[in-house]
C-alpha positions as CSV (number, residue, x, y, z in Angstrom):
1,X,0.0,0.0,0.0
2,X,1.4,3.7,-1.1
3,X,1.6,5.9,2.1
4,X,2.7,9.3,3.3
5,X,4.1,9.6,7.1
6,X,3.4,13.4,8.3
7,X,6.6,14.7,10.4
8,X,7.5,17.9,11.4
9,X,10.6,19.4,13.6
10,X,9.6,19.5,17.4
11,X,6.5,16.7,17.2
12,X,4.8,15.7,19.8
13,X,5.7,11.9,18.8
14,X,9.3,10.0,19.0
15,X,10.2,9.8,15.2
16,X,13.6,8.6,14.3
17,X,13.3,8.7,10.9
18,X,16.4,6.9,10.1
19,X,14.6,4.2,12.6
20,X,11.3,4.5,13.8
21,X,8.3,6.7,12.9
22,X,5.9,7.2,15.9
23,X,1.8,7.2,15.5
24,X,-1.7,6.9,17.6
25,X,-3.2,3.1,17.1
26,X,-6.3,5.0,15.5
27,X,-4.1,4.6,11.9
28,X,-2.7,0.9,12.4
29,X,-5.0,-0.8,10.3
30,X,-4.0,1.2,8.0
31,X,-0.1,1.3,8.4
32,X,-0.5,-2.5,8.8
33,X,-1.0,-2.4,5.2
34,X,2.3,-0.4,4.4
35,X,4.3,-3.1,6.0
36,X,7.0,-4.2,3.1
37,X,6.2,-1.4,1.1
38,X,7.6,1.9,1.1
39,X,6.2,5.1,2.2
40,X,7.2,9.2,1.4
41,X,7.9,10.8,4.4
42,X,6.6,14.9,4.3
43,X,6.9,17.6,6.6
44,X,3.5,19.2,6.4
45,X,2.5,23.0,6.3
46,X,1.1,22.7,9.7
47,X,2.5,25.2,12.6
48,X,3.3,27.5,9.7
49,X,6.3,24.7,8.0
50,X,6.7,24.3,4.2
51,X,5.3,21.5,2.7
52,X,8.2,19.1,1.7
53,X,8.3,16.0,0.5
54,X,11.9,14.5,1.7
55,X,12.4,11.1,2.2
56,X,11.5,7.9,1.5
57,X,11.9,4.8,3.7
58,X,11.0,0.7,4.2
59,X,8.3,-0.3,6.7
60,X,9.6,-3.1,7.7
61,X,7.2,-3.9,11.3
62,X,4.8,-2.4,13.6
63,X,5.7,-2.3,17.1
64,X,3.7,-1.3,20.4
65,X,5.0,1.4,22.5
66,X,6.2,-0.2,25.7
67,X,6.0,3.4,27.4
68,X,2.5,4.5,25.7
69,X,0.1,2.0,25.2
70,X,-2.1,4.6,23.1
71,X,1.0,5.3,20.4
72,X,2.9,2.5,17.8
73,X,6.5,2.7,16.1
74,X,6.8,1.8,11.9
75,X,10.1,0.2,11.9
76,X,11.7,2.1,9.0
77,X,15.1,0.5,7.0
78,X,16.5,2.2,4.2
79,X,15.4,5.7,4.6
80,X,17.2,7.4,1.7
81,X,16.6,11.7,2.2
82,X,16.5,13.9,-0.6
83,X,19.6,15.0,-2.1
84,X,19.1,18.7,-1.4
85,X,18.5,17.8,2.4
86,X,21.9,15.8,2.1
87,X,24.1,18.4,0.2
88,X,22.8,21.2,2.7
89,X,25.4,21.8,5.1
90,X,25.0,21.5,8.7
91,X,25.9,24.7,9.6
92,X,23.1,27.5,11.3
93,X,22.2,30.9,9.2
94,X,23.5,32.4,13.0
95,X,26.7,30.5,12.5
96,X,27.3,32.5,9.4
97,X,26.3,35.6,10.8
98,X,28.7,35.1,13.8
99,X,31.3,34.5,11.0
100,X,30.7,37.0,9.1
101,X,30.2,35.3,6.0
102,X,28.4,34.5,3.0
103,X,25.5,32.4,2.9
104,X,25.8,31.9,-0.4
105,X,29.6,30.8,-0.1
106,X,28.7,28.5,3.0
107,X,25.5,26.6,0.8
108,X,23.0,27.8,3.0
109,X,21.7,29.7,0.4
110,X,20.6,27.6,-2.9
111,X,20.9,29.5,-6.0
């Protein structure tokens, strides 16, 4: 089954997107279905956040929350992130400020 996971910086829920992706057992049946299949992950435009499709990973299993009975983790393998999230560097806009550089030198800026 073709999915999209919703996840957005700060959530409420404990996504490891490299690992895990966190929901409410209200949407199991219908992750169940995604399991061997792979899913788009997206940050939606919720709390005022661009909509971006990123990633794309493996459902691999479904596992309980041992601390929340209310909440299930995806098992994800094989999450591959876009490669303009991978070529950005890991360095702050404040970094570059403090430097006194160029954003556009330091690829925080895309062209």
């Amino acid at each position: 089954m073709k999915a999209v996971f919703d996840t957005k910086p700060g959530s409420a829920y404990d996504d490891d997107l490299l690992r895990h992706y966190q929901f409410p057992k209200r949407y199991l049946s219908i992750v169940k279905q995604t399991v061997g299949d792979w899913v788009v992950l997206r940050r939606p435009r919720a709390d005022g956040g661009n909509l971006a499709y990123f990633a794309v990973a493996r459902v691999v299993a479904l596992d309980p929350d041992p601390v929340d009975p209310t909440l299930t983790f995806a098992r994800l393998i094989s999450a591959r992130l876009s490669s303009a999230i991978k070529s950005t560097k890991r360095r702050s806009q404040r970094d570059c400020e403090l430097a006194a550089c160029d954003p556009r030198q330091q690829g925080l800026v895309r062209e």
